[in-house]
C-alpha positions, 0 to 999 in steps of 0.5 A: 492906410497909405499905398506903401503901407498897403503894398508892405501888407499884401507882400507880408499876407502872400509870404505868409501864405506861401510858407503856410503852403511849405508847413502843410506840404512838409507837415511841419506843423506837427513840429511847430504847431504854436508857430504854425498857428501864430502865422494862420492868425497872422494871415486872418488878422491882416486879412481882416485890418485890409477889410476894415480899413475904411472903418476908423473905429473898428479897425482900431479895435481890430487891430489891438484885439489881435495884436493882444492874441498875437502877442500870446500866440508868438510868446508861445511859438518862442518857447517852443522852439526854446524847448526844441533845441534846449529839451534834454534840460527840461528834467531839471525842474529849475530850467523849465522856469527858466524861459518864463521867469526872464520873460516876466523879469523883462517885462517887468523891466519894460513897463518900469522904463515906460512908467517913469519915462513915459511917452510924450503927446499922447492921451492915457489910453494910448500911453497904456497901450505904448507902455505894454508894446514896449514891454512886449517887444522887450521880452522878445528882444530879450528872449532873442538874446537869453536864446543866443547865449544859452546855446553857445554856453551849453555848446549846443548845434544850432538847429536851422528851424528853431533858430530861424522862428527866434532871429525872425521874432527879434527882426520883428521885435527889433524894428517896432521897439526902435520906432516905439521908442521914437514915439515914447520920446517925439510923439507924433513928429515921426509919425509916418517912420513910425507908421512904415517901419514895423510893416518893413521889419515885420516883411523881413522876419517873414523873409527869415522864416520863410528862407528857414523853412524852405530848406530842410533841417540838416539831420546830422551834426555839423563837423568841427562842433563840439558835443553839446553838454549833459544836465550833469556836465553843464552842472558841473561847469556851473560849480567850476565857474563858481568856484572861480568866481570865489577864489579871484573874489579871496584874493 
């Protein structure tokens, strides 16, 4: 591990555990309790990869164990804060799938992309292991995206912590897919933009959830906004647009 990649490292494990001091001083765990349990195995995963790393071999195994729980761990943290903001929906059994089923489709469409261009100067092992990086870093972007647009469609207000845990996730997402990418294309001619730019991103989206959970959550809602749509509401502004839909197509 090189200096700049261990400085980014240590600064990420001290972040994290200033903000674990935050959930446990506030008690926020009982509010988040997948995301607070991703970020205690966050700390122990890196805790253990800095241990290792005069360990080629195990570090190895190390870090793609953890990498592999961590990935269950943050799908799981998303969905919370999904449910948070989007739970007066979940009587309608069809919303309750909603969340997963475009998880699955993203994934789907991510390992599709990586099976037909696969990644350039790497044995099959390690193809493998890129092709399900990539996919999972599109399901996080994606879920970013399905978040944002659920939320200005049912005129929902956004609420501080649960969309803070979802823009740090897509930070996060968005700088390993990029440098992924750059390898599913260049292979190793990038290797060190490949090496340092997933520790950067990784550092700003604790910086985001960090910034989240420092300030309290505003407790009433914001003036100028409007109300956020009912089941029944939001149903009914479905059949309007469908309705739309069908008479422009008449015409």
């Amino acid at each position: 591990m090189k200096t700049a990649e261990l400085i980014l490292a240590l600064s990420a494990t001290v972040l994290m555990l200033i903000l674990l001091a935050v959930f446990i001083a506030r008690r926020l765990y009982r509010t988040f309790p997948f995301f607070f349990t991703c970020t205690v195995f966050a700390v122990l995963s890196t805790v253990s990869l800095l241990v290792t790393t005069g360990h080629p071999l195990v570090y190895l195994w190390i870090y793609w164990g953890t990498e592999a729980l961590y990935v269950l761990f943050a799908f799981l943290a998303l969905q919370e804060a999904f449910k948070s903001v989007f739970k007066n929906f979940y009587g309608m059994a069809w919303f309750r799938f909603l969340f997963p089923s475009v998880g699955v489709f993203i994934l789907c469409a991510a390992i599709l992309r990586s099976t037909f261009l696969p990644p350039a100067q790497v044995n099959r092992t390690f193809a493998t292991i890129i092709f399900l990086e990539i996919a999972i870093r599109f399901l996080e972007l994606g879920l970013l995206f399905l978040f944002f647009a659920l939320v200005r469609f049912f005129h929902m207000l956004w609420r501080q912590h649960a969309f803070g845990i979802t823009l740090g996730f897509g930070v996060s997402a968005a700088g390993s897919l990029v440098v992924f990418l750059l390898r599913s294309e260049f292979g190793t001619k990038l290797d060190y933009v490949v090496r340092i730019a997933p520790p950067i991103a990784y550092t700003l989206a604790v910086v985001v959830w960090l910034l989240t959970f420092i300030s309290p959550e505003p407790g009433r809602p914001l003036q100028g906004q409007p109300p956020a749509l009912t089941p029944e509401e939001m149903l009914a502004e479905v059949r309007q647009y469908s309705s739309t839909v069908k008479k422009i197509l008449k015409r």
